[in-house]
DSSP file (Angstrom, degrees, kcal/mol; ACC not computed):
  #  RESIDUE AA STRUCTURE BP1 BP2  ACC     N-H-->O    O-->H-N    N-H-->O    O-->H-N    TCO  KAPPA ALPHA  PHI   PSI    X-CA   Y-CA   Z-CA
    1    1 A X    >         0   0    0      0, 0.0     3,-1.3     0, 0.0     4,-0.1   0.000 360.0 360.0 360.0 -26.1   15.7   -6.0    6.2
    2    2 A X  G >>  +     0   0    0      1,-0.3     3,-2.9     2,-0.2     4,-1.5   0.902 360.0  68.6 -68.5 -34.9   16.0   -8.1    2.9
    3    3 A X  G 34 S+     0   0    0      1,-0.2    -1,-0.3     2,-0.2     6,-0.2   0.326  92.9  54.4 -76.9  28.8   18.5  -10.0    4.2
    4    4 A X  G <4 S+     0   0    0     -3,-1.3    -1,-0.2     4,-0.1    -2,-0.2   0.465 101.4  52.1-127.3  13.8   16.4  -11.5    6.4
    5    5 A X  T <4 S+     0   0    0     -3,-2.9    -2,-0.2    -4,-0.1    -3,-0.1   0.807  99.7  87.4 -94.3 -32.3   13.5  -13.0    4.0
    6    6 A X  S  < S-     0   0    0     -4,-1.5     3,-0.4     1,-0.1     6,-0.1  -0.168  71.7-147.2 -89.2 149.6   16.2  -14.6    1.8
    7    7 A X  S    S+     0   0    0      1,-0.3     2,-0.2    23,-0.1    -1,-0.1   0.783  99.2  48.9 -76.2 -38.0   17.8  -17.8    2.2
    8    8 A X    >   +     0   0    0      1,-0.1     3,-0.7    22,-0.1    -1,-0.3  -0.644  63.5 159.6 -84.8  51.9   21.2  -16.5    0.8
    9    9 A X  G >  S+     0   0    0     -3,-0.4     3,-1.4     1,-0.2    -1,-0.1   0.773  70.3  67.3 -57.7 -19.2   21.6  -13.4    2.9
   10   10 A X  G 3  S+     0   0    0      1,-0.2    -1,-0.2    -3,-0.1    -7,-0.1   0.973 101.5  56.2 -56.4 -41.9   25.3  -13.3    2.2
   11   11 A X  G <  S+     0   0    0     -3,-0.7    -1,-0.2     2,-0.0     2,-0.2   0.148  74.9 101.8 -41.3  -3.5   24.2  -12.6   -1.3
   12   12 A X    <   -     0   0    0     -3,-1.4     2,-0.2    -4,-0.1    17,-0.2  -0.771  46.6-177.0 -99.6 159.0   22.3   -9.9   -1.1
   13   13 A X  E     -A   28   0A   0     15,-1.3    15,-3.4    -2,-0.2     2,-0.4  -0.908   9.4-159.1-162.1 131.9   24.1   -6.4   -2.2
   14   14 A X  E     -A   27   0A   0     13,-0.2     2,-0.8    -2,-0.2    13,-0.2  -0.943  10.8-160.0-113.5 115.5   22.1   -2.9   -1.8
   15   15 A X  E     -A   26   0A   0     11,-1.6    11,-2.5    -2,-0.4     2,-1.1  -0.825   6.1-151.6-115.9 110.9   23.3    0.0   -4.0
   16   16 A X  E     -A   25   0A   0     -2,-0.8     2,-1.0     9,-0.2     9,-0.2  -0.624   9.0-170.3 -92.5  99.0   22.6    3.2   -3.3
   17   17 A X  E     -A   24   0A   0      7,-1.6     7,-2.4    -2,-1.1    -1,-0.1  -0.635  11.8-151.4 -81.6  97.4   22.5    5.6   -6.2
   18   18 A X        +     0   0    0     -2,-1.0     2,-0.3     5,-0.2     5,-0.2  -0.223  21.3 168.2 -73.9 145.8   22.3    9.5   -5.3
   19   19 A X    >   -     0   0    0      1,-0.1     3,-0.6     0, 0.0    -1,-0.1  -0.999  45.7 -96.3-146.2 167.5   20.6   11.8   -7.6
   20   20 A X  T 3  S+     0   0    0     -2,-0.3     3,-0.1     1,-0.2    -1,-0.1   0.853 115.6  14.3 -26.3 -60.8   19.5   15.3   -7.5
   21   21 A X  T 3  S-     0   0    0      1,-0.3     2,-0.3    40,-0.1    41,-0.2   0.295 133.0  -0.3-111.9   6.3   15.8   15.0   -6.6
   22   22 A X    <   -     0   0    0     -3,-0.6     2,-0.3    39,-0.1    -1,-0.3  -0.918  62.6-114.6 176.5 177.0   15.9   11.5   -5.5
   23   23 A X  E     - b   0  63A   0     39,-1.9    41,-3.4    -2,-0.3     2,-0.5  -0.818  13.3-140.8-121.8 145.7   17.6    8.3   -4.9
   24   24 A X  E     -Ab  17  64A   0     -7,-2.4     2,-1.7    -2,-0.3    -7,-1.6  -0.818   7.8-162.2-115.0 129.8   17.6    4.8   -6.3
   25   25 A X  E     -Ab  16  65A   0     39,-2.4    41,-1.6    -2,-0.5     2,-1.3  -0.614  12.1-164.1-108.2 118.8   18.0    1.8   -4.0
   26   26 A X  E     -Ab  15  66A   0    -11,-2.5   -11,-1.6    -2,-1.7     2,-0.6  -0.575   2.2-160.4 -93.1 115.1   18.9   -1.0   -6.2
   27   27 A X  E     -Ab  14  67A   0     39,-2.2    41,-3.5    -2,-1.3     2,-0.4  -0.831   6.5-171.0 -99.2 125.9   18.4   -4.4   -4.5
   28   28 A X  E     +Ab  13  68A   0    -15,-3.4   -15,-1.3    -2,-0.6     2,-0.3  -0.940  14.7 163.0-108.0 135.9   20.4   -7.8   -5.9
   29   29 A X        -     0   0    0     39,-0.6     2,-0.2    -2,-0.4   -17,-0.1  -0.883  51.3 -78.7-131.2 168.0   19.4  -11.3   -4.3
   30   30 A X    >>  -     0   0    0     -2,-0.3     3,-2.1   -22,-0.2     4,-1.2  -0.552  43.7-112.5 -58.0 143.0   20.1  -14.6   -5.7
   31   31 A X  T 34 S+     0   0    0      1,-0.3     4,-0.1     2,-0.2    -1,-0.1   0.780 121.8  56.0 -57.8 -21.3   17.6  -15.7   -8.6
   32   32 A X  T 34 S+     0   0    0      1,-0.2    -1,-0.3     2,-0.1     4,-0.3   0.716 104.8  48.0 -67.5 -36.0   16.3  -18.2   -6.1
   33   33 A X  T <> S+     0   0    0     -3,-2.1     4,-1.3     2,-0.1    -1,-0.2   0.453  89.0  92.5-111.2 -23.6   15.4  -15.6   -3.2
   34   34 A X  H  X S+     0   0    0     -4,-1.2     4,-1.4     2,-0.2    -1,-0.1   0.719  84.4  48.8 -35.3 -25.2   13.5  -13.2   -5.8
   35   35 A X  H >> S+     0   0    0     -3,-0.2     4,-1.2     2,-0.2     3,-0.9   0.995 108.0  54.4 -74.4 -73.7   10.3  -14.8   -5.2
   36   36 A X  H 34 S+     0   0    0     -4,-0.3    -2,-0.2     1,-0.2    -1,-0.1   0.490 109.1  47.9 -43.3 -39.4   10.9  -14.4   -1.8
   37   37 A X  H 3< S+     0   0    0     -4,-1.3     8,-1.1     7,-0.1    -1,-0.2   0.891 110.5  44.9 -11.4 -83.6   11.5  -10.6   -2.0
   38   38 A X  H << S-     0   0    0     -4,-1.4     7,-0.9    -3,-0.9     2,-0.3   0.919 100.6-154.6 -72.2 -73.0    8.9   -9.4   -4.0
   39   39 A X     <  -     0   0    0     -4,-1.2     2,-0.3     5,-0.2     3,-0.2  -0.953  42.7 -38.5 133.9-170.3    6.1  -11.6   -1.8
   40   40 A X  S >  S-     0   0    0     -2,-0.3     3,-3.3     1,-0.2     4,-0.4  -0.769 135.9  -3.9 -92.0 149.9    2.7  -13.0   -2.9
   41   41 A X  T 3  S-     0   0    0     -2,-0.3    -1,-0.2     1,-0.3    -3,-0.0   0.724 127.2 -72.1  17.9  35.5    1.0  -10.0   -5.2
   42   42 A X  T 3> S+     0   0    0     -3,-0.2     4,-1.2     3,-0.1     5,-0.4   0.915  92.3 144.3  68.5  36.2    4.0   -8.1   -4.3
   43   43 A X  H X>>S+     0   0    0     -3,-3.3     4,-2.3     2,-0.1     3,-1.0   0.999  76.2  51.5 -69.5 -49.3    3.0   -7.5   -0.4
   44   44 A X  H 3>5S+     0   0    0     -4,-0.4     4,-1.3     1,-0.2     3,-0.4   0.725 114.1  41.4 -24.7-101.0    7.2   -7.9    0.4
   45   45 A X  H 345S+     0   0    0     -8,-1.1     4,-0.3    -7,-0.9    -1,-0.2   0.324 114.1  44.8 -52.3 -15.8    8.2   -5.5   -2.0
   46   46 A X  H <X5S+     0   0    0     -4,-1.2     4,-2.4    -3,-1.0    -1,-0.2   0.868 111.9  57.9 -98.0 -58.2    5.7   -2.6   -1.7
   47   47 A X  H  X5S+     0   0    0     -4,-2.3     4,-1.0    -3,-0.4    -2,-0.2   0.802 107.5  46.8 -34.2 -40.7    6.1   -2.8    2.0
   48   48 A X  H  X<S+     0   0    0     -4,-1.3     4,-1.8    -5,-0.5    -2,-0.2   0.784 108.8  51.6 -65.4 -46.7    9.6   -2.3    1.5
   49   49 A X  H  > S+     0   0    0     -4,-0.3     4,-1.4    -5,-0.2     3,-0.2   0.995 108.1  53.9 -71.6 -46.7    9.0    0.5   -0.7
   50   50 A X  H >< S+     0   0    0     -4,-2.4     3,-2.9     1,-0.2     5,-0.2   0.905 113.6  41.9 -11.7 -81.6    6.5    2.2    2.0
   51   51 A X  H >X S+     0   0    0     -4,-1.0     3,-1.3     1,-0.3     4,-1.3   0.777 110.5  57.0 -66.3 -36.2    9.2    2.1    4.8
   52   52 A X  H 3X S+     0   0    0     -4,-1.8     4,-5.6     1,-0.3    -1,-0.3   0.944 116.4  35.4 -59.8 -40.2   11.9    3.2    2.4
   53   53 A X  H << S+     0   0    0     -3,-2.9    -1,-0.3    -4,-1.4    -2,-0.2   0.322 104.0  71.5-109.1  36.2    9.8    6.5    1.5
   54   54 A X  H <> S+     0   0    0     -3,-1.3     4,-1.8     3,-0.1    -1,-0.3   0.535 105.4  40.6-100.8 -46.1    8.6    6.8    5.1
   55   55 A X  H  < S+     0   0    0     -4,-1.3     4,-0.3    -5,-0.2     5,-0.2   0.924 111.5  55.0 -92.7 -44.2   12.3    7.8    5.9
   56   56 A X  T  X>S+     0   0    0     -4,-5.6     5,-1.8     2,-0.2     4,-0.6   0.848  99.4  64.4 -70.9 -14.5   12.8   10.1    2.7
   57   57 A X  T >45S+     0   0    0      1,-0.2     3,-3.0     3,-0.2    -2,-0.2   0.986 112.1  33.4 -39.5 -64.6   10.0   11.9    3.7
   58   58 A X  T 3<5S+     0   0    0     -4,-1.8    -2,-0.2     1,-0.2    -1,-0.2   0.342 113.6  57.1-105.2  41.1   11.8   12.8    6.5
   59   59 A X  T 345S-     0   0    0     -4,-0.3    -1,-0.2    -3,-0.2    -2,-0.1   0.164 110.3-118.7 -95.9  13.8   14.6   12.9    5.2
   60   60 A X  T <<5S+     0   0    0     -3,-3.0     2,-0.2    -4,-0.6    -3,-0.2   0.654  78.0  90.5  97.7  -6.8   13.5   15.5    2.6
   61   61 A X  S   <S-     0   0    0     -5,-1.8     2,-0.7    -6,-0.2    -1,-0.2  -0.648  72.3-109.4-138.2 174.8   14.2   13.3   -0.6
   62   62 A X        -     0   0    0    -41,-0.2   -39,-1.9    -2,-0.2     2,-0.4  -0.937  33.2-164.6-124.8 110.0   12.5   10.9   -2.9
   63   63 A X  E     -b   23   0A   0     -2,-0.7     2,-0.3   -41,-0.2   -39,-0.2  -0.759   4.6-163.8 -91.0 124.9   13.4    7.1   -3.0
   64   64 A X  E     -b   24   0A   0    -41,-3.4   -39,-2.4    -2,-0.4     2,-0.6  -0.753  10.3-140.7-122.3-163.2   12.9    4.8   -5.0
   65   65 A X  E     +b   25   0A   0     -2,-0.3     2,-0.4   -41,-0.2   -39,-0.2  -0.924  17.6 174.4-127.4 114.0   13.1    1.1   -4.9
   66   66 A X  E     -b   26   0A   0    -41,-1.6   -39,-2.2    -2,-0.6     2,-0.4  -0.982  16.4-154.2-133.6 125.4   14.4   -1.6   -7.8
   67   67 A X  E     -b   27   0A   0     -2,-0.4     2,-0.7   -41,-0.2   -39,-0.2  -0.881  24.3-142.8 -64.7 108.2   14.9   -5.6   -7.5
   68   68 A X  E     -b   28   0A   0    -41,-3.5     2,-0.8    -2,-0.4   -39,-0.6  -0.791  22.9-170.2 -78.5 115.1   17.4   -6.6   -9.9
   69   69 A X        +     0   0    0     -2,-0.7     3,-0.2     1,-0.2   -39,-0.1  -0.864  13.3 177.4 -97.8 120.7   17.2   -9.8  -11.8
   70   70 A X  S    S+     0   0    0     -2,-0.8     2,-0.6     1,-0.2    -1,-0.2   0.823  70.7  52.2 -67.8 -34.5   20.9   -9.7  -13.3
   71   71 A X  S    S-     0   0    0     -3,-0.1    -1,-0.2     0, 0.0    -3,-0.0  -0.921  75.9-155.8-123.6  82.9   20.3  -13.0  -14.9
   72   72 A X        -     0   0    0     -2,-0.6     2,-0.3    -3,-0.2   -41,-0.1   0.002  23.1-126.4 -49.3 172.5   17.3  -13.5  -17.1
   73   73 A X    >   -     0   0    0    -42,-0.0     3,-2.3     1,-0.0     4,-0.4  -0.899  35.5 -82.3-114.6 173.6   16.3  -17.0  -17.3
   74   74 A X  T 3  S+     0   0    0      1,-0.3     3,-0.1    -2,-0.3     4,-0.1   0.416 121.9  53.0  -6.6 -67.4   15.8  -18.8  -20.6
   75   75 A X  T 3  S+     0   0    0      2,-0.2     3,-0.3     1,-0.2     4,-0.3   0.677 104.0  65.1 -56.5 -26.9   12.6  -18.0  -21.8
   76   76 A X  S X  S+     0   0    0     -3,-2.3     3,-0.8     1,-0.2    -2,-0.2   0.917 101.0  47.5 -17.0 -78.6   13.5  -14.3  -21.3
   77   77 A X  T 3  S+     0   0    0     -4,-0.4    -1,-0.2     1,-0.3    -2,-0.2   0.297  98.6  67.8 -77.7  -6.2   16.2  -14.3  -23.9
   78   78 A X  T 3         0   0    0     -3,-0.3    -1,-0.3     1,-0.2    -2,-0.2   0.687 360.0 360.0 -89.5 -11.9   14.3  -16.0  -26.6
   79   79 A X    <         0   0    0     -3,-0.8    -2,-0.2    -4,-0.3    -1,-0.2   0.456 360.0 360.0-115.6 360.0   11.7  -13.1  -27.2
C-alpha cells in the first residue's frame, strides 16, 4: 500500500521483524516520500497502522508499525 503514495515506489523496502509477542514492520521510503507517508497530522500513517493491526488481530499477534528516516538531515546532527 506504501508504495503507492510515494513517488519513488521502487524505493520503498518493508522489513518484517518476528518476535515472540509481536512483530515490527519497519517501513523505508526515500527522504523525499516521508512526508508523503506519514500524511497531514499523521492521517497516512495511523491509517496504516489500523489496517496493519486489523489483520494481527486475526491473526492472533501484535504488530507494530515504524517509518525509518535512515538519513537525518542536517539540523538533526547538530544537537
Amino acid at each position: 500500500m506504501v508504495q503507492y503514495l510515494v513517488d519513488e515506489p521502487d524505493k520503498v523496502e518493508v522489513k518484517e521483524i518476528d518476535g515472540d509477542q509481536a512483530n515490527i514492520l519497519e517501513i523505508r521510503v526515500s527522504k523525499q516520500d516521508i512526508g508523503r507517508v506519514l500524511g497531514k497530522q499523521g492521517t497516512n500513517i495511523n491509517a496504516l497502522r489500523t489496517i496493519v493491526s486489523a489483520v494481527g488481530g486475526k491473526r492472533k499477534k501484535r504488530y507494530f508499525v515504524e517509518l525509518i528516516d535512515d538519513k537525518p538531515d542536517e539540523r538533526r546532527r547538530q544537537f
